[in-house]
C-alpha positions in Angstrom: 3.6 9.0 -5.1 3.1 12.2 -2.9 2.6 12.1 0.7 -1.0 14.3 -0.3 -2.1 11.4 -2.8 -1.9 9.0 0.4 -3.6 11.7 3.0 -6.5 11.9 -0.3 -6.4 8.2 -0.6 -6.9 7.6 3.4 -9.9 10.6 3.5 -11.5 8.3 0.9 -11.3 5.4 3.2 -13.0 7.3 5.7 -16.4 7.5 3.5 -16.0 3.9 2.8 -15.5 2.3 6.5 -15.7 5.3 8.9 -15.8 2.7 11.9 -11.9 1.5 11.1 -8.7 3.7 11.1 -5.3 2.6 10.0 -2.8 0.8 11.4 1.1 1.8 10.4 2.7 -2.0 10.1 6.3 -3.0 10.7 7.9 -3.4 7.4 11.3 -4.1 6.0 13.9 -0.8 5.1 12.7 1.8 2.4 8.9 0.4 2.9 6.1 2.6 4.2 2.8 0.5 5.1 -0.4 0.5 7.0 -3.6 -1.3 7.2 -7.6 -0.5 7.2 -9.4 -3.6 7.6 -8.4 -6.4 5.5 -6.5 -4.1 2.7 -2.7 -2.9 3.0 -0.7 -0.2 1.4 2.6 -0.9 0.3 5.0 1.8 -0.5 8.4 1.2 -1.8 10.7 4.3 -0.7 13.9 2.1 -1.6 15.9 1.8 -4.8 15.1 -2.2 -4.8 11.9 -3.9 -5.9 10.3 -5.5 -2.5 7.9 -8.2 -2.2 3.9 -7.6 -1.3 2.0 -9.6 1.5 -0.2 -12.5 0.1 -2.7 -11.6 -1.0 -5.2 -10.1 -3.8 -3.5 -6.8 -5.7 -6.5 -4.3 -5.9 -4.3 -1.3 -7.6 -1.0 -0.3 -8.5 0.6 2.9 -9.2 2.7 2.0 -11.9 2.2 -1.0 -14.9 5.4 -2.3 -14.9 4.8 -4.1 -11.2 4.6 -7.9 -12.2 3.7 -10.6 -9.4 4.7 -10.2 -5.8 7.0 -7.3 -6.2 6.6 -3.9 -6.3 8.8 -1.9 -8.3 11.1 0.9 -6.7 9.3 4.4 -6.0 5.7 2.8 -6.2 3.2 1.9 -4.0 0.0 -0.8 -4.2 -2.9 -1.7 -2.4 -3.9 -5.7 -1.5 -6.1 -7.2 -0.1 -4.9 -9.8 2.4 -7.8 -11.6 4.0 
């Protein structure tokens, strides 16, 4: 996933809830994530599947992502509360 899918993906966000920005979250090695609100987005940098927060998994970007973990190189969005 490119960095200018995530920068599209965040100008969306601003239609949506203009009041909240996001949050960059502390996150293991090889894991890029941030939060708007009560959804996160996960992505995996690292060669290693990872596991996602609890919570509701609204998208993925790749089908082979089963469960809790997501799959090297991919990232998903979930809602956690």
């Amino acid at each position: 996933m490119s960095v200018a899918t995530v920068s599209r993906a965040l100008r969306g966000l601003d239609h949506v809830r203009p009041q909240t920005r996001e949050k960059w979250l502390d996150s293991p090695a090889g894991i890029l994530a941030f939060r708007r609100s009560d959804v996160e987005c996960w992505l995996n940098t690292g060669s290693e599947p990872a596991r996602l927060p609890v919570g509701q998994v609204l998208l993925r970007s790749v089908t082979e992502g089963q469960g809790d973990l997501l799959p090297p190189n991919s990232a998903a969005w979930v809602v956690t509360s």
